[in-house]
TIFI-733857 format. One record per residue: x, y, z of N, C-alpha, C in turn. Coordinates in pm, whole numbers, padded with zeros to 5 digits, always signed. Example, Ala and Ser with C-alpha at 12.3 -4.5 7.8 and 13.67 -1.06 7.14 Angstrom:
<atoms>
(atom (+01319 -00569 +00780) (+01230 -00450 +00780) (+01320 -00330 +00780)),
(atom (+01285 -00225 +00708) (+01367 -00106 +00714) (+01290 +00003 +00787)),
</atoms>
This chain:
<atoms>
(atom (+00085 -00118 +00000) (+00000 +00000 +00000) (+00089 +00124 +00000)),
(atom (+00068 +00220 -00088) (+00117 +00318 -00090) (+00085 +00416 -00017)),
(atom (+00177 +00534 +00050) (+00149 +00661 +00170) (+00179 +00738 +00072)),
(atom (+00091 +00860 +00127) (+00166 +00984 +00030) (+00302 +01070 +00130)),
(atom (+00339 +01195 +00044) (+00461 +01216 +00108) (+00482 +01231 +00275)),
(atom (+00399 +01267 +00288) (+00417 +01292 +00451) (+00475 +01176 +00518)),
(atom (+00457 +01050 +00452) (+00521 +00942 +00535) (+00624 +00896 +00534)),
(atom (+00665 +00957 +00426) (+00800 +00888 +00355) (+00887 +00905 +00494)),
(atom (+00937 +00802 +00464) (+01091 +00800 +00560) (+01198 +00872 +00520)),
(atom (+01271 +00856 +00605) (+01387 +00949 +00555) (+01490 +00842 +00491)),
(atom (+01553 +00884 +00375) (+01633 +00735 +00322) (+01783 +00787 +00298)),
(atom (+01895 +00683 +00304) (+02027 +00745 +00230) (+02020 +00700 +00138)),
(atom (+02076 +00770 +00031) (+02134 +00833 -00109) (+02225 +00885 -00105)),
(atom (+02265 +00843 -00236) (+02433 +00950 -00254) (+02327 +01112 -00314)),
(atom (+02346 +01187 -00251) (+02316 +01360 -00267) (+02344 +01346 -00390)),
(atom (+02493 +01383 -00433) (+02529 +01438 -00554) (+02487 +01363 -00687)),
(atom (+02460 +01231 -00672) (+02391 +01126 -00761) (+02247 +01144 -00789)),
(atom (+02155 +01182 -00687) (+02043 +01193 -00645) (+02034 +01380 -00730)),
(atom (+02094 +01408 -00686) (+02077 +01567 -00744) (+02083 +01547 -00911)),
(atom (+02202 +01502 -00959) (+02202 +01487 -01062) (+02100 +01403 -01147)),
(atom (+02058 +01326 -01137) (+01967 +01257 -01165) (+01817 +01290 -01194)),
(atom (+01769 +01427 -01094) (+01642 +01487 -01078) (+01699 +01566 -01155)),
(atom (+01783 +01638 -01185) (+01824 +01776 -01249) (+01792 +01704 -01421)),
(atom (+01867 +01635 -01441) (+01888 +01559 -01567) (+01743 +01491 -01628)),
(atom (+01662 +01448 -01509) (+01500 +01432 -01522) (+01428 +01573 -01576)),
(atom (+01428 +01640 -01494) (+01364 +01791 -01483) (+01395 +01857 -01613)),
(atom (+01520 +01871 -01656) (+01506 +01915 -01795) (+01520 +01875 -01886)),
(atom (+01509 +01773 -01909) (+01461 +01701 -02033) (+01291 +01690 -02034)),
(atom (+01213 +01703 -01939) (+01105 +01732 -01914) (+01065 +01850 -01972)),
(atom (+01150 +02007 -01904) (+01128 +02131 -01964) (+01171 +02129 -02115)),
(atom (+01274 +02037 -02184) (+01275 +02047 -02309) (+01147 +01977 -02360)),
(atom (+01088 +01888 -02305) (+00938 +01830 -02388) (+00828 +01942 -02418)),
(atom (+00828 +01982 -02268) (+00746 +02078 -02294) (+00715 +02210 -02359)),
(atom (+00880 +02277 -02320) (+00874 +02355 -02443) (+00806 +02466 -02413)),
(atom (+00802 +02512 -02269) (+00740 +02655 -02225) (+00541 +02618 -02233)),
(atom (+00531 +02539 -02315) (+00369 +02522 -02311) (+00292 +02415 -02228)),
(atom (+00348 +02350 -02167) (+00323 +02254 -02061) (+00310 +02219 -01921)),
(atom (+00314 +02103 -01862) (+00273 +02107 -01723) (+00392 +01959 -01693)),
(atom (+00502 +02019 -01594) (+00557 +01883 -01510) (+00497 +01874 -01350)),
(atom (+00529 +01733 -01335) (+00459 +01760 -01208) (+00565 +01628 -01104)),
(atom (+00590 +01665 -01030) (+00656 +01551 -00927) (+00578 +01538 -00838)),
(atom (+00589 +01340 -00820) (+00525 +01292 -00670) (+00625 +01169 -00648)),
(atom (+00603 +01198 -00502) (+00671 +01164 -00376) (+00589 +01014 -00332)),
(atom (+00616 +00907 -00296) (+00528 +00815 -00227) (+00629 +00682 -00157)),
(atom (+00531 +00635 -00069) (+00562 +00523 -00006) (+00505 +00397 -00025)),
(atom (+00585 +00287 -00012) (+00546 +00162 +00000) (+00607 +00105 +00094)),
(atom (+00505 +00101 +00236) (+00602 +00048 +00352) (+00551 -00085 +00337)),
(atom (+00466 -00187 +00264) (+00485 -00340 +00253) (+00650 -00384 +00137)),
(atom (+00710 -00316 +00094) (+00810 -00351 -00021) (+00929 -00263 +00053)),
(atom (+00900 -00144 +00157) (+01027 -00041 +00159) (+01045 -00018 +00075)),
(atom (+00988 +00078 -00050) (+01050 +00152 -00150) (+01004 +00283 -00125)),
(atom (+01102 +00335 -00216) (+01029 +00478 -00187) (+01051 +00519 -00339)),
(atom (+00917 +00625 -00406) (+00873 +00620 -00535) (+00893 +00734 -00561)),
(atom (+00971 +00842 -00669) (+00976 +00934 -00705) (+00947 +00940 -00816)),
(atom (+00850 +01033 -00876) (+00790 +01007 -01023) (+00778 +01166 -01078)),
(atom (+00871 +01143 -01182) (+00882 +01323 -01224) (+00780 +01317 -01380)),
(atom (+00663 +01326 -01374) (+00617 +01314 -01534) (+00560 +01500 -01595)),
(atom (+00555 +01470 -01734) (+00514 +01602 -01820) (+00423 +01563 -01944)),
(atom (+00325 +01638 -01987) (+00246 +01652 -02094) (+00306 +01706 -02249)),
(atom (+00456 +01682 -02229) (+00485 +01727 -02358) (+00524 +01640 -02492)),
(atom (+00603 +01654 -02549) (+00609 +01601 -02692) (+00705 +01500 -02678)),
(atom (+00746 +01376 -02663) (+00835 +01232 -02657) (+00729 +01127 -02619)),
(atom (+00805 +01047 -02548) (+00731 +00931 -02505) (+00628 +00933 -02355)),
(atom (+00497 +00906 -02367) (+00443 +00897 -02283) (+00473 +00890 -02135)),
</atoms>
């Protein structure tokens, strides 16, 4: 079952991996969109699996 963000745990990650990674998500996103669009990030939990779900999606022009 999934929580929304408020539950998330706190997790380690390498920062600078983790940064890069959202950065490198994020604009290739703003290149889909192209100034005319909508990105949106969500945050979630799965405390039956321990994962934790970061989902960066956009309405613009590539792959679904």
């Amino acid at each position: 079952m999934f929580h929304d963000a408020a539950e998330v745990p706190e997790i380690k990650v390498d920062r600078e991996q983790m940064k890069r990674v959202m950065i490198n998500l994020l604009d290739n996103a703003l290149d889909a969109i192209d100034g005319k669009g909508q990105i949106s990030i969500g945050l979630s939990y799965d405390q039956d699996q321990q994962i934790v779900l970061i989902e960066v999606a956009d309405n613009g022009k590539g792959s679904p």
